[in-house]
Backbone as a ProteinNet text record, in pm:
[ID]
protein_1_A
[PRIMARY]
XXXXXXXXXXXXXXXXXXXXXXXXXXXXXXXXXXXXXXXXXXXXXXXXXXXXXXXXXXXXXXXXXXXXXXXXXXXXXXXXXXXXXXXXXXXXXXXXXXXXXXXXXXXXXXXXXXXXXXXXXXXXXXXXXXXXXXXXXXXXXXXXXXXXXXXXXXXXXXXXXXXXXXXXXXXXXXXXXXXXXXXXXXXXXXXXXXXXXXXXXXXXXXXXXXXXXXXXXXXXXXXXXXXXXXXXXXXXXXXXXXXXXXXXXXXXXXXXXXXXXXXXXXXXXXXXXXXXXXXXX
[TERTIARY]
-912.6	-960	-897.6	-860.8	-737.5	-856.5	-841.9	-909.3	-853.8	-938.8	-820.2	-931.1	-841.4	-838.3	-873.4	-905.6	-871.6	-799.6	-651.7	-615.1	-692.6	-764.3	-839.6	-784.7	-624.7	-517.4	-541.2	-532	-584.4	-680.6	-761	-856	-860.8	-718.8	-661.7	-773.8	-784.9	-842.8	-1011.6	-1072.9	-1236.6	-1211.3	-1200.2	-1142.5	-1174.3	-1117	-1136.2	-1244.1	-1301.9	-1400.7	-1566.2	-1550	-1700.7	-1661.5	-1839.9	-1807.6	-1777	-1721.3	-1708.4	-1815.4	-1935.7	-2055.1	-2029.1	-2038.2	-2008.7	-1928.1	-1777.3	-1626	-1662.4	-1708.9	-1752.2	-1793.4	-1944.3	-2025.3	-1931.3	-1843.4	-1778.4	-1644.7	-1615	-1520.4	-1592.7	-1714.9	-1770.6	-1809.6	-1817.7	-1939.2	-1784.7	-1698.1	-1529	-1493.4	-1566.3	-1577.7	-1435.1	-1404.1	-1333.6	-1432.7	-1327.7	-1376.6	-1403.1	-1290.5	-1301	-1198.9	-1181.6	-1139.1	-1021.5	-905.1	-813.3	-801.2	-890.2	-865.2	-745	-730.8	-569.6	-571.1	-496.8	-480.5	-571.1	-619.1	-696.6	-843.8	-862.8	-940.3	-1130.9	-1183.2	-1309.3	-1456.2	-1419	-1515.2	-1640.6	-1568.1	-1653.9	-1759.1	-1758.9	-1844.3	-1837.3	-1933.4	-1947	-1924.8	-1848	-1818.1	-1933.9	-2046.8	-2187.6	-2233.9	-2236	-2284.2	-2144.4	-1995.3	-1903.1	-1976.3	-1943.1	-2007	-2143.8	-2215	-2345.6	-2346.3	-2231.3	-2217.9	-2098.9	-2004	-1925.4	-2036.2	-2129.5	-2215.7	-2324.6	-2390.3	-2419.4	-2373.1	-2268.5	-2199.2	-2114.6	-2133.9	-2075.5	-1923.8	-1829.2	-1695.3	-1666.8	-1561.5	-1484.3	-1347.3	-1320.4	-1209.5	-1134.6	-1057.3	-944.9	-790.6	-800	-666.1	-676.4	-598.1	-624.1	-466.3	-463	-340	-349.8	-243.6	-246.3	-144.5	-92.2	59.5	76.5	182	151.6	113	106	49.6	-45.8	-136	-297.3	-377.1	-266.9	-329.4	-419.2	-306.1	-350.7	-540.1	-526.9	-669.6	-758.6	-723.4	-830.4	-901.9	-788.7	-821.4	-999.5	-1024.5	-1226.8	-1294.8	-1282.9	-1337.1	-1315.9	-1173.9	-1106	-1130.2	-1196.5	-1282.5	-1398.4	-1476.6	-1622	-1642.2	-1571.3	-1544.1	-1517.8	-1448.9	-1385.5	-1250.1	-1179.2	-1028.7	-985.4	-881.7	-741.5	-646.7	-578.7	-419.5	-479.9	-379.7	-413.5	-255.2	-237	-63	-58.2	93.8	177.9	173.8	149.3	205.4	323.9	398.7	540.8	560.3	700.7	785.7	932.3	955	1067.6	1190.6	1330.8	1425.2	1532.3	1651.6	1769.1	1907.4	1903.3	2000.2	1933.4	2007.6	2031.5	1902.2	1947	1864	1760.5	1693.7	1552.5	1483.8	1557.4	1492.8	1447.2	1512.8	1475.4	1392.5	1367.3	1271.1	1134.4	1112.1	1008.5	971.8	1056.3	1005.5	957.9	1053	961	847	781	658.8	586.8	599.5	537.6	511.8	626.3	580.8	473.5	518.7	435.5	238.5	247.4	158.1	89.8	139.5	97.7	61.7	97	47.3	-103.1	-92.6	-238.9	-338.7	-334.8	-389.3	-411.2	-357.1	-367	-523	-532	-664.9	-799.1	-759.8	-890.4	-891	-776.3	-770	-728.2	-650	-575.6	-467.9	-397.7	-222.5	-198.7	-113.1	-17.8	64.6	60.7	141.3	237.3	346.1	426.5	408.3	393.9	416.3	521.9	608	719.3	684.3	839	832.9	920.6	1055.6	1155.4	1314	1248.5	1397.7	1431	1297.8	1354.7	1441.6	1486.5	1590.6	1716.2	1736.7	1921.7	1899.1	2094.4	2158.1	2237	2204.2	2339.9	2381.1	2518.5	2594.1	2507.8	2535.2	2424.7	2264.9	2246.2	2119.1	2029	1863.9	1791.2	1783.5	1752.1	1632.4	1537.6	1467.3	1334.6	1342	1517.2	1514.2	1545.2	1587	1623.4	1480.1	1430.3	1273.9	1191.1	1181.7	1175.8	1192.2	1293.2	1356.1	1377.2	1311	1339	1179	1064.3	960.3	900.5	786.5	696	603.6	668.3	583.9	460.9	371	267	185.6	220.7	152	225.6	276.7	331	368.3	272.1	264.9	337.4	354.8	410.2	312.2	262.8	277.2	361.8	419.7	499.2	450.9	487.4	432	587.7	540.7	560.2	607.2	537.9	633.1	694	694.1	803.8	933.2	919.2	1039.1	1098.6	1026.8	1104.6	1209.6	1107.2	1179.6	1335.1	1316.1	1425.8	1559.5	1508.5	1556.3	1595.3	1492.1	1502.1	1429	1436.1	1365.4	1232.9	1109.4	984.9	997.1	1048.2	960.6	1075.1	1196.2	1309	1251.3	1223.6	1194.5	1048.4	962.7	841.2	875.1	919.3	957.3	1088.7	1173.5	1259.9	1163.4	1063	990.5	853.3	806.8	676.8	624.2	635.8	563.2	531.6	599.4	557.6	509.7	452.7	387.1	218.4	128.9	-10.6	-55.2	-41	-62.6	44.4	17.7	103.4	25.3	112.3	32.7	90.9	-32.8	28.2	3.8	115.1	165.3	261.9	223.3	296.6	399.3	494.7	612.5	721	754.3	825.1	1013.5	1058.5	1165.8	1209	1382.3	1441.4	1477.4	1470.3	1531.3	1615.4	1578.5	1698.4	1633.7	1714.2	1620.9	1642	1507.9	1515.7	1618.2	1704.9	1772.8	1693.2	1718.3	1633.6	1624.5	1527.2	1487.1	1435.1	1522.2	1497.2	1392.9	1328.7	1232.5	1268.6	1355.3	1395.4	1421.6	1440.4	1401.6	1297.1	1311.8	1197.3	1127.9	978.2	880.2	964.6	977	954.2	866.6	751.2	642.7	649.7	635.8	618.4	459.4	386.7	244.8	214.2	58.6	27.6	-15.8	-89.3	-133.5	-271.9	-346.5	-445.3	-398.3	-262.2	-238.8	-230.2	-216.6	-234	-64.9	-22.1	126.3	128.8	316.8	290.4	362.9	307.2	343.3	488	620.2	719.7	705.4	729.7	802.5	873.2	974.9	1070.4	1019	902.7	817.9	738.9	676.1	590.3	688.4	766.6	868.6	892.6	887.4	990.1	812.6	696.6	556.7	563.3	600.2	573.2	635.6	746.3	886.9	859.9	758.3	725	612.8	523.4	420.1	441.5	587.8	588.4	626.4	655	713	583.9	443.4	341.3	299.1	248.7	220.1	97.9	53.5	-106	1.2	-115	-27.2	-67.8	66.6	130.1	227.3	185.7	289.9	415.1	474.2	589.1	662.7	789.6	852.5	874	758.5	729.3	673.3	714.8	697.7	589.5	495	329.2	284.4	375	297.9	363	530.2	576.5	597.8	510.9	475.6	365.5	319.1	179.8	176.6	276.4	285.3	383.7	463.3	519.9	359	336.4	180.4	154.2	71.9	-11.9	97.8	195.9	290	309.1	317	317.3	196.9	87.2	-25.2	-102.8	-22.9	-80.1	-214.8	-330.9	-458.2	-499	-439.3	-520.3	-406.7	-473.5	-425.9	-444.4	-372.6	-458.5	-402.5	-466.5	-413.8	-437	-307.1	-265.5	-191.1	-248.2	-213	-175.5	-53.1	-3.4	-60.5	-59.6	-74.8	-164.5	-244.8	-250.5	-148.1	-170.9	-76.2	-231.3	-112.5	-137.4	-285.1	-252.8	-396.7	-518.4	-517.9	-661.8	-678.8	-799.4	-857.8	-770.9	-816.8	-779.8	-888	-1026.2	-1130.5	-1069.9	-1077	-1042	-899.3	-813	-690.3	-724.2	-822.7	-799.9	-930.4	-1027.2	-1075.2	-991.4	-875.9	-800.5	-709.5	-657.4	-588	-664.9	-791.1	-878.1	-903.1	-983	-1024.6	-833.8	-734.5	-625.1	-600.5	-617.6	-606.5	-713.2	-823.1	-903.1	-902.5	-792	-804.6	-624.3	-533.3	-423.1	-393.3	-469.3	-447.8	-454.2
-1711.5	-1611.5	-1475.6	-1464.2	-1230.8	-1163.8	-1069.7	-966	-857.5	-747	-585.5	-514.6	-523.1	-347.8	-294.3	-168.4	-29.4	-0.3	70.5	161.4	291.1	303.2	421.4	584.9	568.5	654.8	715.6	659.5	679.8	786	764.6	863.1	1012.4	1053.5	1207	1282.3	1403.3	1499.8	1454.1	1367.1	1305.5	1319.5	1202.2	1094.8	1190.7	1321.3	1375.5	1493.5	1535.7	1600.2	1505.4	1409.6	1300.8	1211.3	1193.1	1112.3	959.5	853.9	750.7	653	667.2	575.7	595.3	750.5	807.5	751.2	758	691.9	544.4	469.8	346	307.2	358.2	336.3	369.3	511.8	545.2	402.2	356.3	265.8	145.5	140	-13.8	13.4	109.2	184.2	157.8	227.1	195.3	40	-71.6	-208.9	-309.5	-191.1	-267.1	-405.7	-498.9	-592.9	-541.3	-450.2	-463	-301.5	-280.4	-113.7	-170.9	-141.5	-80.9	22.1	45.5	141.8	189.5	331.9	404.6	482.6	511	602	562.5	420.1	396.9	451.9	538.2	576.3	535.8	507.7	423.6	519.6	647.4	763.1	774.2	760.5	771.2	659.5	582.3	470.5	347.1	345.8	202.5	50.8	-45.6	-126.8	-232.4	-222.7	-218.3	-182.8	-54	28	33.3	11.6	-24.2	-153.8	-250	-399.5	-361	-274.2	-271.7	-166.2	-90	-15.4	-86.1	-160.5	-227.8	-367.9	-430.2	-525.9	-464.2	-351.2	-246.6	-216.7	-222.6	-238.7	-321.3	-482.8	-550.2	-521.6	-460.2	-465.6	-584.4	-623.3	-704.2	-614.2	-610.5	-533.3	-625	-701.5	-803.7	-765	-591.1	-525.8	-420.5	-333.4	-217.9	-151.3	-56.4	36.3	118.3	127.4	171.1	186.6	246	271.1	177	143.1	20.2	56.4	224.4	208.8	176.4	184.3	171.7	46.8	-67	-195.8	-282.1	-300.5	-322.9	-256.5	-145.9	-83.8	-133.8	-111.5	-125.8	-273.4	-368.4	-507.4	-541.5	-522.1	-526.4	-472.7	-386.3	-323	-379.5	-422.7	-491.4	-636.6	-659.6	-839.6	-819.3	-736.8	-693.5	-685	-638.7	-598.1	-705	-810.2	-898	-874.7	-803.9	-766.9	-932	-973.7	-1028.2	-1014.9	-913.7	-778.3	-652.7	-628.4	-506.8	-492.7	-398.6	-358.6	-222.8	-208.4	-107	-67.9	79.2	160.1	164.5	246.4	257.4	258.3	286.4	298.7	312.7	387.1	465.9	338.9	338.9	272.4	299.5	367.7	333.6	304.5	190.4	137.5	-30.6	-132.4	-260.6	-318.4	-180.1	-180.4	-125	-47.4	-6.1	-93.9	-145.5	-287.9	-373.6	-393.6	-500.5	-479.7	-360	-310.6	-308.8	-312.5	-294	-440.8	-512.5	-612.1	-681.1	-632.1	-658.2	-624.5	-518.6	-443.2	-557.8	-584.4	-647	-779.6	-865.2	-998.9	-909.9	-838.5	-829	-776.5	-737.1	-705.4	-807.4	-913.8	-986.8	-1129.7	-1157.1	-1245.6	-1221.5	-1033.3	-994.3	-1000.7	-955.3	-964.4	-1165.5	-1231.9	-1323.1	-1424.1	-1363.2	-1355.3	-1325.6	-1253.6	-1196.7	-1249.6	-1368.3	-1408.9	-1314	-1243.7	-1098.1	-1149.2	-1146.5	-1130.5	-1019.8	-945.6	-803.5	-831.1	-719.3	-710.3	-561	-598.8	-455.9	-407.6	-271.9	-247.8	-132.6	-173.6	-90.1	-0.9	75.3	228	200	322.5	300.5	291.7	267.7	339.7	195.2	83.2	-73.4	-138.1	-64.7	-122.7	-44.6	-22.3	49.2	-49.7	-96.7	-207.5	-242.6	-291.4	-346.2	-418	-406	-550.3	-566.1	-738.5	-771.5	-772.8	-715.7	-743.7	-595.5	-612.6	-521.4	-499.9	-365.6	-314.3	-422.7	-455.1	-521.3	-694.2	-689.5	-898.8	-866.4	-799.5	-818.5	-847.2	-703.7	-714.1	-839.4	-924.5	-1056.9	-1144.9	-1180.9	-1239.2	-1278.6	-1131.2	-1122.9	-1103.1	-1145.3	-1155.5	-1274.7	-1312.1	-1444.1	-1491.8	-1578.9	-1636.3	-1654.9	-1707.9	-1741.6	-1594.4	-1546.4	-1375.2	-1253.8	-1259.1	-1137.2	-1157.1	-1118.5	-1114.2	-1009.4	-978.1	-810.3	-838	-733.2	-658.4	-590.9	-657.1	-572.2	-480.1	-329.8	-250.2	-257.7	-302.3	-323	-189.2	-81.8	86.7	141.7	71.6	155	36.2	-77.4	-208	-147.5	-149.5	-127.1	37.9	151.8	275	262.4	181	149.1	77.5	27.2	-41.3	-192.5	-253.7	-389.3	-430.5	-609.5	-690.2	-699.5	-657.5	-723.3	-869.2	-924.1	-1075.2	-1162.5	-1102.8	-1198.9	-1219.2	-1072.4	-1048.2	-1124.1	-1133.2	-1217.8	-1352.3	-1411.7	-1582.7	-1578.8	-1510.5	-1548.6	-1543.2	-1456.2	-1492.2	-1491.9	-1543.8	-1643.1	-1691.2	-1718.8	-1817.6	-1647.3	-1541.5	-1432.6	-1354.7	-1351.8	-1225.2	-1272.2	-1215.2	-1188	-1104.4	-1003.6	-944.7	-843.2	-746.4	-661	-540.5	-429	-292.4	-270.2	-255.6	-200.7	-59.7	2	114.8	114.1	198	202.5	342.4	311.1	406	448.7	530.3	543.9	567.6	573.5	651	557	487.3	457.5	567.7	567.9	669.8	623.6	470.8	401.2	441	410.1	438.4	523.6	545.6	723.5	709.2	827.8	811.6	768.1	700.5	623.1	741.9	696.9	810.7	728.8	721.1	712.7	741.7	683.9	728.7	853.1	845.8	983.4	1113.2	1097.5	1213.3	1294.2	1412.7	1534.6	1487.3	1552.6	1555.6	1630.2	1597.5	1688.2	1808.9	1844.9	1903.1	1999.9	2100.1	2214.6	2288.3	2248.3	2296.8	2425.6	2471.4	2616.1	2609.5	2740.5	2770.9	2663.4	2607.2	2528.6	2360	2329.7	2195.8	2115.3	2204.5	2134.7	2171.1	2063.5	2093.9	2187.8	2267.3	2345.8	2295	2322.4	2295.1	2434	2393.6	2476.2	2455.8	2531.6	2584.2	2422.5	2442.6	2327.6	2227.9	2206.2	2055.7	2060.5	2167.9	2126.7	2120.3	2155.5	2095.7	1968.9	1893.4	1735.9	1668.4	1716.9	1664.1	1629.8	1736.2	1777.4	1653	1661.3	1592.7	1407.6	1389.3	1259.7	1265.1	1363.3	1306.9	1279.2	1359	1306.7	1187	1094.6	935.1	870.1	949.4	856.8	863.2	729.2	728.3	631.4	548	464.2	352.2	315.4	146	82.6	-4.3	-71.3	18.6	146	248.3	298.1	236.7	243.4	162.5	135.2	74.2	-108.1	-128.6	-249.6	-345.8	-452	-551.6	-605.4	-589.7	-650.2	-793.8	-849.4	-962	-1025.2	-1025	-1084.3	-1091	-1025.4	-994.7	-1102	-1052.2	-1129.5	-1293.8	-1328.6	-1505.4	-1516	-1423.1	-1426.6	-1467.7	-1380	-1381	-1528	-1569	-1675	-1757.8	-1820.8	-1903.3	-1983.8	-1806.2	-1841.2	-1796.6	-1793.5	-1798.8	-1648.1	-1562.4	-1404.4	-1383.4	-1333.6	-1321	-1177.2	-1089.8	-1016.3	-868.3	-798.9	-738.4	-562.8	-485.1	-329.1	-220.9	-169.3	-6.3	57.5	117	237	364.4	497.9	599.8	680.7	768.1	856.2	1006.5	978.5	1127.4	1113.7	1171.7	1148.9	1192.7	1197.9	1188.5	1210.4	1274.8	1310.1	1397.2	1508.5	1555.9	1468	1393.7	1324.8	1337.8	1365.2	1400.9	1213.9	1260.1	1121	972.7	1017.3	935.6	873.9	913.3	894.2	811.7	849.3	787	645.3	673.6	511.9	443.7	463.6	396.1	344.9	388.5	332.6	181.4	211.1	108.2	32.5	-20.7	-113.9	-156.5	-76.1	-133.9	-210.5	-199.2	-212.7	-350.3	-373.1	-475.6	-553.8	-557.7	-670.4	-674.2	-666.9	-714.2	-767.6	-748.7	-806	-906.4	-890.7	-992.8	-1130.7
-752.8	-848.5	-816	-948.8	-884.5	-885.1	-789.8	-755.5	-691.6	-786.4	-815.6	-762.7	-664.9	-565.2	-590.7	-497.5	-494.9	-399.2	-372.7	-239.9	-240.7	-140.4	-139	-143.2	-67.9	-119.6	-216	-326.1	-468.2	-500.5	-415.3	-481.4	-477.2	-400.1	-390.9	-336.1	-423	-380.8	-364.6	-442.4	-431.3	-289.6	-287.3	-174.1	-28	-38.4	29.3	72.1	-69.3	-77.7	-58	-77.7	-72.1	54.9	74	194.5	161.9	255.6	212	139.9	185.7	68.7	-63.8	-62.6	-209.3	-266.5	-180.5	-232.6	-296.2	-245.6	-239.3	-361.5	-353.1	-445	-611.8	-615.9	-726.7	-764	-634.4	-679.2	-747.8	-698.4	-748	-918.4	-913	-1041.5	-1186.2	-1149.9	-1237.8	-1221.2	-1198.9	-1154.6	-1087	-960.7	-857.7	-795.2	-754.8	-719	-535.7	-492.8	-374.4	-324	-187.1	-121.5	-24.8	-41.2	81.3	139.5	251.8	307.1	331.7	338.8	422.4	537.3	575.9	724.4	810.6	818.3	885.2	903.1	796.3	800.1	716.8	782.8	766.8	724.2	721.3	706	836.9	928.4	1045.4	1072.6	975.3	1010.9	1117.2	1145.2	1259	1189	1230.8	1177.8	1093.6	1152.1	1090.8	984.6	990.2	845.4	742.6	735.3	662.2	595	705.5	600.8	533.3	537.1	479.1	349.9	340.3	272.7	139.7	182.4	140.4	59.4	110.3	87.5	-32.3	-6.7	-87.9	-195.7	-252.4	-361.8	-412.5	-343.7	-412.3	-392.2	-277.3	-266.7	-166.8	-178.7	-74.3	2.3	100.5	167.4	279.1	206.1	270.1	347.1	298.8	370.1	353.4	456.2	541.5	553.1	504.8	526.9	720.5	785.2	905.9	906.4	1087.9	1088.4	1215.4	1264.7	1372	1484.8	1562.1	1646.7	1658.8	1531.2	1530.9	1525.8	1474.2	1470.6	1629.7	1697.7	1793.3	1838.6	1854	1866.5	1829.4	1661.8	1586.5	1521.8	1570.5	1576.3	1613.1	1683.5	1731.2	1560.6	1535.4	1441.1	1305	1292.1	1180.6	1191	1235	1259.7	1209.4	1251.3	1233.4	1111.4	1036.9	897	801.3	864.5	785.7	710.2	778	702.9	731.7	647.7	660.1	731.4	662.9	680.2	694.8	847.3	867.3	857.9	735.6	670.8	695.1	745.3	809.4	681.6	676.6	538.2	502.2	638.7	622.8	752.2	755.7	912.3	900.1	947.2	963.6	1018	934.7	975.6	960	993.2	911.6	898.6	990.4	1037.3	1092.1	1120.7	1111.5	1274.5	1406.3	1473	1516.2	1428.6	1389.9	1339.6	1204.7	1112.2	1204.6	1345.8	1387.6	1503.3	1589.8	1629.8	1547.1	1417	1350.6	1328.6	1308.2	1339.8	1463.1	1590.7	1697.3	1675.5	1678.1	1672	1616.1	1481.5	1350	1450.3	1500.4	1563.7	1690.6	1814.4	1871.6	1849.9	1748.2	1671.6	1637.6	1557.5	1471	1552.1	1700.7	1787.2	1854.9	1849.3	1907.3	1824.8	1695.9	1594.9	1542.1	1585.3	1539	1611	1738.9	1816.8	1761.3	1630.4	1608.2	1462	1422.3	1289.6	1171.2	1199.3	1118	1123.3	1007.4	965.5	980.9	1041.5	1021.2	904	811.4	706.3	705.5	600	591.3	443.1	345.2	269.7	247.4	133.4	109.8	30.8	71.3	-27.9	-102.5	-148.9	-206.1	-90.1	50.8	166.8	193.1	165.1	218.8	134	-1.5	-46.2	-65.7	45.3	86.4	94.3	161.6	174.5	272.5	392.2	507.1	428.3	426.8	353.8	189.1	178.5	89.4	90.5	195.1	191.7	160.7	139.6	122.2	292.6	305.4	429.2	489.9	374.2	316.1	360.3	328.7	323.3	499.2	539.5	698.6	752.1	712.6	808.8	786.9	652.3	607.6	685.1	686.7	738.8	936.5	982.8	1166.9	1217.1	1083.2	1119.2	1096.9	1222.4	1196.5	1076.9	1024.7	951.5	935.5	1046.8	1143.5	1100	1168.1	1136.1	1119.7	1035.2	920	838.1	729.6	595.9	510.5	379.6	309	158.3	147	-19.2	-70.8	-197.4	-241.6	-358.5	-297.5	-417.3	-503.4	-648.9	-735.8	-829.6	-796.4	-839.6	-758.2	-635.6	-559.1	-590.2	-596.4	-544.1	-687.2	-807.5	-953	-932.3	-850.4	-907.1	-789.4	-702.4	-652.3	-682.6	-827.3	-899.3	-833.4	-771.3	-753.7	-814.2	-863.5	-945	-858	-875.6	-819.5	-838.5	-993.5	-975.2	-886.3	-881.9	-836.2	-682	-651.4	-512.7	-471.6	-514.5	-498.6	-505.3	-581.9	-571	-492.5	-428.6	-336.7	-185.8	-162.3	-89.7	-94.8	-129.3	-217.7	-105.6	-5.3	130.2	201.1	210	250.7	206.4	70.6	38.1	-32	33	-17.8	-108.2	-108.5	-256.1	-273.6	-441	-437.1	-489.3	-515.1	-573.2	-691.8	-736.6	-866	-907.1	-927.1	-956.2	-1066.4	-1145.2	-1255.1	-1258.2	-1346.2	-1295.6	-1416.6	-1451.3	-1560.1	-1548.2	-1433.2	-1407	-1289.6	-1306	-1196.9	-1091.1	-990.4	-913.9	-808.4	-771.7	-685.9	-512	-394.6	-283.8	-219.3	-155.1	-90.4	-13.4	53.9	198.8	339.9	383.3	453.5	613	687.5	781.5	899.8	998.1	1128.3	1257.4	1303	1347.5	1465.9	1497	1620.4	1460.7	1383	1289.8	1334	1325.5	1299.9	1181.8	1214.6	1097.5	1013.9	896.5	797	776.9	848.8	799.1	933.8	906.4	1060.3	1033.9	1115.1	1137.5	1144.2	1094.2	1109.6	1217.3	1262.3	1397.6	1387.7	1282	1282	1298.1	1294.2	1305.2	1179.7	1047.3	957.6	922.5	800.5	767.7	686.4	643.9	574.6	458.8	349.2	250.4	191.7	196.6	113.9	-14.5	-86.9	-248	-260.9	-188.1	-223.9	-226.3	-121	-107	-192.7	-314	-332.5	-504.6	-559	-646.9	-660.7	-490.1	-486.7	-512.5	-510.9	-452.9	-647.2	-748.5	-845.1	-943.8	-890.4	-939.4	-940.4	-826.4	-818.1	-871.6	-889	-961.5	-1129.8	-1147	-1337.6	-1331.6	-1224.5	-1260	-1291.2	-1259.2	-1265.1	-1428.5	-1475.8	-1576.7	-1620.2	-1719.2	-1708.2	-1668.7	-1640.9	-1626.8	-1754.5	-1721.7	-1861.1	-1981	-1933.7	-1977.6	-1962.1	-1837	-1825.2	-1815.9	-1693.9	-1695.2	-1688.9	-1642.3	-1533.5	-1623.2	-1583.9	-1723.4	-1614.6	-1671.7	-1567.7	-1586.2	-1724	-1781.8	-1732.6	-1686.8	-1604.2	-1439.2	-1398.6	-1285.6	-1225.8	-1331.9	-1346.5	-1302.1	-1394.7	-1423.2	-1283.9	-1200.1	-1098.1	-983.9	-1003	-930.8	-877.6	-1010.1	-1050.5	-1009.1	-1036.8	-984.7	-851.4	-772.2	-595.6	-575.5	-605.6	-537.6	-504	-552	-470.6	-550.9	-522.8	-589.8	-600	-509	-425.6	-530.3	-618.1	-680.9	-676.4	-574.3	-520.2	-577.2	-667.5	-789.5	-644.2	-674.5	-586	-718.8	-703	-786.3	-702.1	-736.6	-640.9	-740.8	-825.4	-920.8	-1039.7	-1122.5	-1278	-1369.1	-1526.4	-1587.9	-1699.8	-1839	-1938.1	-1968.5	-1834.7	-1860.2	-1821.2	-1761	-1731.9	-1586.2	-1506.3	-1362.1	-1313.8	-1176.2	-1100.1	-1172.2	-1132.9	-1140.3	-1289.4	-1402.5	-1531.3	-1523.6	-1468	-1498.5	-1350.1	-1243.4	-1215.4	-1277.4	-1347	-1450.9	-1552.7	-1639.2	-1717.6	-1653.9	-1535.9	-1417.4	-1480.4	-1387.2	-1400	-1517.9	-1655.3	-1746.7	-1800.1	-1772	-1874.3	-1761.2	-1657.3	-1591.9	-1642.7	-1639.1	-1662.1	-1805	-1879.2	-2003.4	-2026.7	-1924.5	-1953	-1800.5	-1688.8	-1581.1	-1602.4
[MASK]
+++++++++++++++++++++++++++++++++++++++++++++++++++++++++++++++++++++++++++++++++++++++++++++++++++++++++++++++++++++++++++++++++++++++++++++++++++++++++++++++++++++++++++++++++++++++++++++++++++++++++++++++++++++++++++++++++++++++++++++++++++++++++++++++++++++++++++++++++++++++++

């Protein structure tokens, strides 16, 4: 049976102003089936009062956004809960032996985690489809990780604005992928320049530790939020996504919004997600 998400990402500025029950309760109320958490972040709760709060409204939460140092840790907590996948957001690569360092990580990861009955998963952006040779970023890391335990979602508005096929890419590896995101997207842009992990932050801190936001950054912040659009409104052929889906087996379906669009608040535009999914899934 499919069942649609929420990435909690999503919920922008709320998200950050309410505490997580609140968050919760608002996702169940717009009739998510279930919550991906992000940044690891759980709203201070004890793995206890999550399941009771999560149980409380009728969500299910089968995967978890993190970055890989954090898996390992948080494995105890991410049992308690009942996660699945605990999935790498992103990670820095860009070159042939980074890719494959990240996949070390991912296998060493994904043997510890496998103790506690957790798959490690990876989710992409738009940098895993540069190209060594013929190949994606994306098919290497594929490819130099365990089967056994490491899984991927493919988000589906980043793989398109990169201009790769989502569905080609899902049934070429169909035994590896558990769910995907859906994000809707209006604009090819092809893939970011990819970024190395010995890179500098991007971001230079105030005297409080928080980043600073430039002019220029907040133009490129601007510039990506006009690719966002409703879903089913742009580019992404969903119906064939869809039957890609259903085909190889993926169930597990998570709206992720980076921005709104056409004048409508966040809450409003991921109420539209949902209601336009459960009437074309």
């Amino acid at each position: 049976m499919e069942t649609i998400y929420l990435q909690l990402y999503s919920l922008g500025q709320y998200g950050q102003e309410h505490p997580m029950p609140e968050c919760l309760e608002t996702v169940a109320k717009m009739g998510y089936d279930g919550v991906e958490f992000a940044g690891n972040n759980y709203g201070g709760l004890s793995a206890a009062d999550l399941v009771a709060e999560l149980k409380k409204n009728n969500l299910g939460c089968r995967s978890v956004h993190l970055s890989m140092d954090q898996i390992v840790p948080t494995l105890p907590y991410l049992k308690e809960v009942g996660v699945q996948y605990a999935i790498v957001a992103m990670h820095a690569f860009s070159n042939e032996e980074e890719i494959l360092d990240c996949a070390r990580q991912l296998n060493e990861a994904g043997k510890e985690a496998a103790k506690y009955g957790i798959k490690v998963g990876y989710h992409n952006h738009t940098q895993e489809f540069n190209k060594i040779g013929d190949k994606y970023f994306l098919e290497i890391l594929i490819e130099n990780t365990d089967p056994e335990n490491v899984v991927f979602e493919l988000d589906c508005g980043w793989a398109t604005a990169a201009g790769a096929d989502a569905c080609e890419f899902l049934k070429k590896y169909a035994d590896r992928y558990v769910a995907i995101h859906i994000k809707e997207n209006n604009k090819v842009i092809g893939p970011e320049k990819p970024r190395s992990p010995k890179d500098p932050s991007p971001f230079k801190l105030d005297a409080d530790g928080k980043p600073i936001i430039t002019e220029e950054m907040r133009k490129a912040f601007a510039e990506r939020a006009s690719w966002n659009c409703g879903t089913g409104q742009g580019i992404i052929d969903w119906k064939k996504v869809f039957a890609t889906c259903h085909e190889i087996g993926i169930d597990l379906f998570v709206v992720e919004r980076e921005a709104e669009y056409g004048g409508l608040d966040r809450l409003a535009c991921l109420q539209n997600d949902v209601d336009w999914l459960k009437a074309n899934l």
